[in-house]
SEBA-515416 format. One line per field, with one value per residue (C-alpha): x, y, z; residue number from 1. Coordinates in steps of 0.02 Angstrom, whole numbers. Layout:
# residues N
east [X  ...]
north [Y  ...]
up [Z  ...]
nr [NUM  ...]
# end
This chain:
# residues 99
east [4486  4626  4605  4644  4818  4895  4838  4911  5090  5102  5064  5159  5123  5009  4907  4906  4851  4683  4679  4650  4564  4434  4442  4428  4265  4169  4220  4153  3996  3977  4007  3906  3766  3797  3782  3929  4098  4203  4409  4411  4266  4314  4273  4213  4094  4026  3977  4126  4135  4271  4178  4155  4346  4401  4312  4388  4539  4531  4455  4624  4717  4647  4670  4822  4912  4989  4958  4888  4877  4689  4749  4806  4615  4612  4789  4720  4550  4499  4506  4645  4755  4741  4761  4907  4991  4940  5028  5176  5173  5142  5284  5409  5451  5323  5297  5135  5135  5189  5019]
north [6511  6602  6467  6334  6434  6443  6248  6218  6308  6237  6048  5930  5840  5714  5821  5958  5814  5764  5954  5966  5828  5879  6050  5993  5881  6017  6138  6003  5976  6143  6156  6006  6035  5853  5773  5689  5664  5491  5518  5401  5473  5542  5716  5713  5562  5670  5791  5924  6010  6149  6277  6218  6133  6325  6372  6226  6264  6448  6422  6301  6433  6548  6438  6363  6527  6416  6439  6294  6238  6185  6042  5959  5942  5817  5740  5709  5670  5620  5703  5601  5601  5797  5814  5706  5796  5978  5932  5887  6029  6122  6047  6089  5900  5913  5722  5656  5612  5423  5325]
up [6192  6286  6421  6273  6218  6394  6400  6239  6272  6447  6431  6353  6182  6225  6337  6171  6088  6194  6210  6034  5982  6110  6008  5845  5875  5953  5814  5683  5804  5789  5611  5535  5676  5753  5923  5939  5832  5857  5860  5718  5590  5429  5414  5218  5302  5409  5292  5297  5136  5068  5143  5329  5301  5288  5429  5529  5483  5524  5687  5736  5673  5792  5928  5908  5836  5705  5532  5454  5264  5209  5134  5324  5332  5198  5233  5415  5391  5570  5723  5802  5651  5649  5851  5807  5673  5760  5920  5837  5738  5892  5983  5834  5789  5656  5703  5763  5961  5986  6062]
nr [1  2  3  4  5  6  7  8  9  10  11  12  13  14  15  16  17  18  19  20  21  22  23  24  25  26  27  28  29  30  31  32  33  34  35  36  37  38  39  40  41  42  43  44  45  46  47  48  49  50  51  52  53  54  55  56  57  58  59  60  61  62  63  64  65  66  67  68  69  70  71  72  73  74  75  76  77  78  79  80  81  82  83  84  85  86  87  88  89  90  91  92  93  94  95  96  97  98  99]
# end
């Protein structure tokens, strides 16, 4: 995880982006005991419920050192729109990166 923060504060926004959309489908892998996540697949599809959306959300807090509302979960339901949103967060333009 420490690895992950110095990656996070030293790349730019789209590589804090991949960084954490790589992050967040292998904490929901983890989480909903799947194989394999797609960028683009709803997290309520995949079975995410209040419970393991908390414990998503903590473990990005941890990671990214930023504190995060539970409610981003549901406004960005997939992991590229919350890579997205986090990086700009992350960046301080609280704008999603540009593809």
């Amino acid at each position: 995880m420490a690895e992950l923060k110095v990656s996070l504060a030293g790349g730019d926004a789209a590589k804090r982006e991949l960084l954490l959309r790589e992050a967040i489908r292998t904490r929901l892998m983890e989480l909903l005991s799947l194989d394999s996540i797609e960028d683009d697949g709803n997290f309520l599809e995949l079975g995410l419920n209040s419970l393991s959306a908390l414990e998503l959300t903590k473990n990005l807090m941890a990671i990214t050192e930023m504190e995060i509302p539970l409610v981003t979960i549901v406004d960005h339901p997939t992991a590229a729109q919350l890579a997205g949103h986090l990086a700009g967060e992350y960046s301080g333009t609280g704008e999603s990166v540009p593809k």
